[in-house]
C-alpha positions as CSV (number, residue, x, y, z in Angstrom):
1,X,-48.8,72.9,-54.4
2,X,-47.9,75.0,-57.6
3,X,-44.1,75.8,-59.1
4,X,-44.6,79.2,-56.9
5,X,-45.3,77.8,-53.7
6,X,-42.3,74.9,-54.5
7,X,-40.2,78.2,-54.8
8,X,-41.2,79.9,-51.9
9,X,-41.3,76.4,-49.6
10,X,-37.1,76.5,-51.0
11,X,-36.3,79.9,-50.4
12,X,-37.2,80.5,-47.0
13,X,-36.7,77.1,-45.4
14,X,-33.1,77.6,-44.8
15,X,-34.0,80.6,-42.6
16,X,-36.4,78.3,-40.7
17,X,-38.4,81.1,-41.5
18,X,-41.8,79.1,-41.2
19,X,-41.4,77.5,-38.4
20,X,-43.6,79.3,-34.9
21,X,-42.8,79.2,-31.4
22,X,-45.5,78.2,-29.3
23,X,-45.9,79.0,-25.8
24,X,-47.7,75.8,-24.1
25,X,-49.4,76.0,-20.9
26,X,-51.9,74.6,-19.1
27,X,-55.3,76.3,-18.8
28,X,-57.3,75.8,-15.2
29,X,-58.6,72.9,-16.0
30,X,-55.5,70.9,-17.1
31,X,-56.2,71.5,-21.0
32,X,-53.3,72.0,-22.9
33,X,-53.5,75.4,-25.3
34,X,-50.6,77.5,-26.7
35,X,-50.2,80.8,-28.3
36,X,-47.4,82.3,-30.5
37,X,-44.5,83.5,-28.9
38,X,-44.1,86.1,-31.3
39,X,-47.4,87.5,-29.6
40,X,-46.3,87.7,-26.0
41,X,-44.4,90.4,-24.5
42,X,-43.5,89.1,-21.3
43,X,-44.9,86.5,-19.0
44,X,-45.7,87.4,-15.5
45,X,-46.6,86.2,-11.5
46,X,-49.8,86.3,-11.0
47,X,-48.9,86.8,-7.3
48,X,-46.7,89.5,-7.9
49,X,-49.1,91.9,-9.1
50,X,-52.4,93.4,-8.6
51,X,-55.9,92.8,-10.2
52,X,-58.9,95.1,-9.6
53,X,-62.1,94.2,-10.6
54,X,-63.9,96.0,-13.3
55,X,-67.7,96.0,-14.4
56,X,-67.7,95.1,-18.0
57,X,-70.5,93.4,-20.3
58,X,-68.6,90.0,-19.8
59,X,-67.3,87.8,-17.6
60,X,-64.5,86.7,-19.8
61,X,-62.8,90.2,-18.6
62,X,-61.2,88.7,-15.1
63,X,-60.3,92.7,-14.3
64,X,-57.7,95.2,-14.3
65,X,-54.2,94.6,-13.8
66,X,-50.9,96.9,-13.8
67,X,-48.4,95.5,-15.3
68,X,-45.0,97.5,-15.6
69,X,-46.9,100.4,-14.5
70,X,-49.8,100.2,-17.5
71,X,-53.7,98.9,-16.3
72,X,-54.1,96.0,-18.7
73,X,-57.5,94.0,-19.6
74,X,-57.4,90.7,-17.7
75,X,-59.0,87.5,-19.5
76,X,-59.7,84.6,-18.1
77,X,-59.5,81.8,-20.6
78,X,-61.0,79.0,-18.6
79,X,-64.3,81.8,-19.3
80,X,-64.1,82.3,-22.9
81,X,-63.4,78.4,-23.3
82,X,-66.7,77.2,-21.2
83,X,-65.1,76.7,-18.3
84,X,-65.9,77.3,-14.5
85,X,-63.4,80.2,-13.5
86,X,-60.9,78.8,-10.7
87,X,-59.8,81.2,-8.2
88,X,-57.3,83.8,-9.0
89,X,-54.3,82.9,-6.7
90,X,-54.8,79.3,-8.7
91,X,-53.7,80.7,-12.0
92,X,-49.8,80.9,-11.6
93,X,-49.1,82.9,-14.7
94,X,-50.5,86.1,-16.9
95,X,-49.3,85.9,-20.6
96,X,-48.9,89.5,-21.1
97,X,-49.3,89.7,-24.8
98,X,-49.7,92.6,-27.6
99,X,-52.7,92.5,-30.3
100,X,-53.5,94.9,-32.5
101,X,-51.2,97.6,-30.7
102,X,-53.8,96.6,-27.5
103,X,-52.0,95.4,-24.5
104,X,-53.9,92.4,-22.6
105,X,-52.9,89.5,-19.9
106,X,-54.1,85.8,-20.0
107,X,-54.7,84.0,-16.8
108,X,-53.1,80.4,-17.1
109,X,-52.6,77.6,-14.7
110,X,-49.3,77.2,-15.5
111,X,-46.5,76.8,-18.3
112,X,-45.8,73.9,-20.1
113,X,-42.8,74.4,-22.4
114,X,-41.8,76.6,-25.6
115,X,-42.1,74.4,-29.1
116,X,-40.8,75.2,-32.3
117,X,-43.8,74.1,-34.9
118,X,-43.6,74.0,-39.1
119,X,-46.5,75.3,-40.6
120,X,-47.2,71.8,-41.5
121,X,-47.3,70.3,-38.3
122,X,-50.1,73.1,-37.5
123,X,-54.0,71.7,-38.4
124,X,-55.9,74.2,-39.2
125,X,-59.0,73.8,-37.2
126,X,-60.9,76.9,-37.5
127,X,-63.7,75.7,-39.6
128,X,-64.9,73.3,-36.6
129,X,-64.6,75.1,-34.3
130,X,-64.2,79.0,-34.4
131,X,-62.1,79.4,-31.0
132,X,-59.3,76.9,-32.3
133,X,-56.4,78.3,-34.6
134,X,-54.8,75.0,-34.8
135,X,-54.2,71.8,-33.6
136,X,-50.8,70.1,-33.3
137,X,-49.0,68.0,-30.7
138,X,-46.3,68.3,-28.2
139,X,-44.4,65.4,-26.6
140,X,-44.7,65.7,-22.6
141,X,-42.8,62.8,-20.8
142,X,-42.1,60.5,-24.1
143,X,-45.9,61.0,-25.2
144,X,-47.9,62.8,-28.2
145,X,-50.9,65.2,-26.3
146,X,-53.1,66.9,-28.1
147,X,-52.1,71.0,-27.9
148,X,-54.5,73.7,-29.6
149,X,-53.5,77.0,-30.4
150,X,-56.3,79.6,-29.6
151,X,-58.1,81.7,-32.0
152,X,-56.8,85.0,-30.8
153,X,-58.8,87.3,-33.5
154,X,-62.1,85.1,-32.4
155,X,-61.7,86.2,-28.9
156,X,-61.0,89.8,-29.2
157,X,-64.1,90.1,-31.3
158,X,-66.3,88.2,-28.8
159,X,-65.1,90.6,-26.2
160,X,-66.1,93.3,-28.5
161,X,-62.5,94.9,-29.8
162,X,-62.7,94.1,-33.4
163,X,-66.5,95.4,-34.0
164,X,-66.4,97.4,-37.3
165,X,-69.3,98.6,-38.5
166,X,-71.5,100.5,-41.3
167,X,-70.5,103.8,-40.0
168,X,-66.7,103.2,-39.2
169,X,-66.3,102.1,-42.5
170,X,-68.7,105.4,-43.9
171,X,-66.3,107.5,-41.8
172,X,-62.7,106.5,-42.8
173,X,-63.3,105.5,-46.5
174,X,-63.9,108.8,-48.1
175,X,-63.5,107.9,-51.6
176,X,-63.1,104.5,-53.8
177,X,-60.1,103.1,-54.3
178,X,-58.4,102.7,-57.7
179,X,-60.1,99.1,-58.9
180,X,-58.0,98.9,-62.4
181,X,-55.4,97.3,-60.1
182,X,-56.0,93.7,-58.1
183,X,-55.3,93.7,-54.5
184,X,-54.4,90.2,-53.6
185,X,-55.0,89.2,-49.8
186,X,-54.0,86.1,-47.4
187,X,-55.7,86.1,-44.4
188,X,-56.8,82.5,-42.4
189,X,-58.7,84.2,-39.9
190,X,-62.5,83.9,-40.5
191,X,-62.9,86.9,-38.2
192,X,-60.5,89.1,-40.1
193,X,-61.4,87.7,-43.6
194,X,-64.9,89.3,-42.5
195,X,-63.6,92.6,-41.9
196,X,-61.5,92.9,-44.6
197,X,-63.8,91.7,-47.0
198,X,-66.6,94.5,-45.9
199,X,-63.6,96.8,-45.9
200,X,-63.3,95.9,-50.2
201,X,-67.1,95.7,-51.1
202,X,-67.0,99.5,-49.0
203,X,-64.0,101.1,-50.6
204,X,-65.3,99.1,-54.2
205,X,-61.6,98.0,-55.2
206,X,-60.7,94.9,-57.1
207,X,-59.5,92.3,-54.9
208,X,-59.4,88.3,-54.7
209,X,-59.6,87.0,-51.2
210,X,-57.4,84.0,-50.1
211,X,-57.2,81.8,-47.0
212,X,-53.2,81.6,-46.6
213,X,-50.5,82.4,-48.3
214,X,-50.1,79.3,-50.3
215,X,-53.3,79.9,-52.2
216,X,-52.2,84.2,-52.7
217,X,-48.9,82.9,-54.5
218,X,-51.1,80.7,-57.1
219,X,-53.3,83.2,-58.0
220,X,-50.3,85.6,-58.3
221,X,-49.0,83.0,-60.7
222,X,-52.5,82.5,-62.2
223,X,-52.8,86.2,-63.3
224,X,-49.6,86.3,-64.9
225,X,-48.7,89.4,-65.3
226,X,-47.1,91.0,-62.5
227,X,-48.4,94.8,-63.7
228,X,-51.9,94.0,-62.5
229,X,-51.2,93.7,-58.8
230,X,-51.9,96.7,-57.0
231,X,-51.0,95.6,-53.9
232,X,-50.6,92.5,-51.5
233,X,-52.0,92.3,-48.6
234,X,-50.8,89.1,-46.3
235,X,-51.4,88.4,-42.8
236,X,-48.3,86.6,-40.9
237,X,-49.6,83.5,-38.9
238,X,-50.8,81.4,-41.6
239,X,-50.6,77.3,-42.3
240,X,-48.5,76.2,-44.8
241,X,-47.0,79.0,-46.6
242,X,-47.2,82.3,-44.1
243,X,-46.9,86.0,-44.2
244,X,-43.1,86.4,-43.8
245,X,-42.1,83.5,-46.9
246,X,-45.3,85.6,-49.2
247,X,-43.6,88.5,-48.4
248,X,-39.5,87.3,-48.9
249,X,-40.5,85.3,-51.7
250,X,-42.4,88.6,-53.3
251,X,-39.5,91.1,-52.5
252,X,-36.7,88.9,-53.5
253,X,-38.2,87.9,-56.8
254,X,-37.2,89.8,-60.0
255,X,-40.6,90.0,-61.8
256,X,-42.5,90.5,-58.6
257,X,-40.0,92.6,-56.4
258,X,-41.8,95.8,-57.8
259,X,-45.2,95.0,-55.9
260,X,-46.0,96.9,-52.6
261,X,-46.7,94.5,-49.9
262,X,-48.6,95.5,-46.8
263,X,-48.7,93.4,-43.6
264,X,-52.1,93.2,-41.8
265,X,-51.6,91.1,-38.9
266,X,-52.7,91.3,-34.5
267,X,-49.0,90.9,-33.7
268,X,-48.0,94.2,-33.5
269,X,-44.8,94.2,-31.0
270,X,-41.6,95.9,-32.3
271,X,-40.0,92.4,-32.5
272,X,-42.3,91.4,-35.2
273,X,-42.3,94.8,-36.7
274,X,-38.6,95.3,-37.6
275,X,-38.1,91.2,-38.8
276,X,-41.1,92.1,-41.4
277,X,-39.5,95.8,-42.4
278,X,-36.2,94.1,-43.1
279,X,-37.6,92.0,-45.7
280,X,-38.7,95.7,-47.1
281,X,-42.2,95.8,-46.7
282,X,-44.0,98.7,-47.7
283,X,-46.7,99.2,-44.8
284,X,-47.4,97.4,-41.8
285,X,-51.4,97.7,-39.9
286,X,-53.1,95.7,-37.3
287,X,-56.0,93.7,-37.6
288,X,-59.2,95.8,-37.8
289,X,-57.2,99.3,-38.1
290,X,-59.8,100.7,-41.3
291,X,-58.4,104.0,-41.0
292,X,-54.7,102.7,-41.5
293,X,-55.5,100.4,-44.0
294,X,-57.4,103.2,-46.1
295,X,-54.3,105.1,-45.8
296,X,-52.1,102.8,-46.8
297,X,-54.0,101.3,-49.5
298,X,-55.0,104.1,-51.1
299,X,-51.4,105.8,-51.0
300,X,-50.2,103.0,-53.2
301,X,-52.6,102.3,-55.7
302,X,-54.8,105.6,-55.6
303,X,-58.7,106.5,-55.1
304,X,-61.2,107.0,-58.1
């Protein structure tokens, strides 16, 4: 790791700024999976609420339930993992969860326990396969099991909420943006690198693509001269070095404090919200949101 990530690794430790809850819970089948705790909003009965069943284009949708008087999508992980789906009343607990400002529940067998994780202790597992975030492990009764964190952004899209496509793009990027300035951009999601990366070639700008925040920071300190950057653009939930220490590190640095830095990430909830605006970020847009990106973008470093 460079001088800059050393720096960044020292300044934000103290805060325990990079380390993630995880929620752990068993899925129907007695396999041990976990999601971010910043991403929940509440977790919730199974028994104690309704679920209406709703003809959609998969069976990974379980239904409709209401939740604190909304409907909210239903989906069955046991589904979307390759599993046979268990019967309802089985699955003890929804995870009602926010992502990308899109309210949805997650039918689990039951909880295990909430972990505090460093980024380091989180594999990134991606690559092998595309439903896994990460790998680490969680001690249950004195012994190491295996836990993976689900690929959120991979499920959303198979379900068909992160489609973008030719004519979204044609639609909400009216004119090129300004490409004398670099955006930089950490994002580990292959999903969301996708997106982004046909959002750039669309909008023609100047931008170098990077899997975490770790590797933004070098080339930050690769270019060298802090006047270039345009704009950064970091998602949060990253290994190693993530979105909250790019963006401390960035804001309370002298020579770099002047660059706008714009959070793209699926967790959306206030919570997450106000810890990133009191670093002093300068925009903040869900995953797949083109239209607010554009805006955003283009209201910091221009259009041609």
């Amino acid at each position: 790791m460079s001088g800059i990530s050393d720096s960044v690794e020292q300044l934000t430790q103290a805060h325990l700024r990079n380390v993630q809850q995880l929620a752990v819970f068993y899925t129907g089948h007695g396999e041990m999976y976990a999601i971010n705790i910043a991403k929940i909003k509440a977790f919730i009965i199974t028994e104690e609420i309704t679920i209406t069943d709703t003809p959609t284009d998969t069976d990974v949708i379980q239904g409709i339930a209401t939740i604190r008087g909304e409907p909210i999508t239903l989906i069955n992980l046991d589904r979307w993992l390759g599993y046979e789906s268990l019967p309802v009343n089985e699955y003890k607990l929804i995870i009602f969860c926010e992502f990308n400002h899109k309210q949805v529940g997650f039918l689990v067998k039951d909880m295990v326990n909430i972990v505090e994780k460093t980024t380091a202790e989180l594999i990134n597992s991606e690559n092998q396969n595309s439903k896994v975030t990460y790998t680490t492990y969680v001690e249950i009764d004195k012994k190491d099991n295996l836990c993976t964190v689900f690929n959120a952004e991979q499920l959303l899209s198979d379900i068909g909420w992160t489609d973008i496509n030719a004519s979204d793009l044609e639609r909400y990027i009216t004119r090129p943006l300004n490409d004398e300035k670099i955006i930089l951009i950490a994002e580990d999601s292959a999903v969301a690198r996708e997106v982004m990366i046909q959002f750039m070639k669309k909008a023609k700008a100047n931008y170098i693509m990077s899997v975490n925040g770790g590797d933004l920071l070098d080339r930050l300190e690769e270019i060298g001269d802090p006047s270039k950057i345009g704009v950064v653009i970091t998602d949060i939930e990253m290994p190693g070095t993530d979105g909250y220490q790019v963006a401390k590190y960035i804001k309370e640095t002298q020579i770099y404090n002047h660059i706008p830095v714009i959070v793209n990430s699926s967790m959306t909830t206030d919570a997450v919200k106000d810890k990133m605006n009191r670093i002093g970020i300068d925009g903040f847009v869900g995953k797949t949101d083109v239209p607010t990106l554009y805006r955003l973008v283009s209201s910091i470093i221009g259009t041609k």
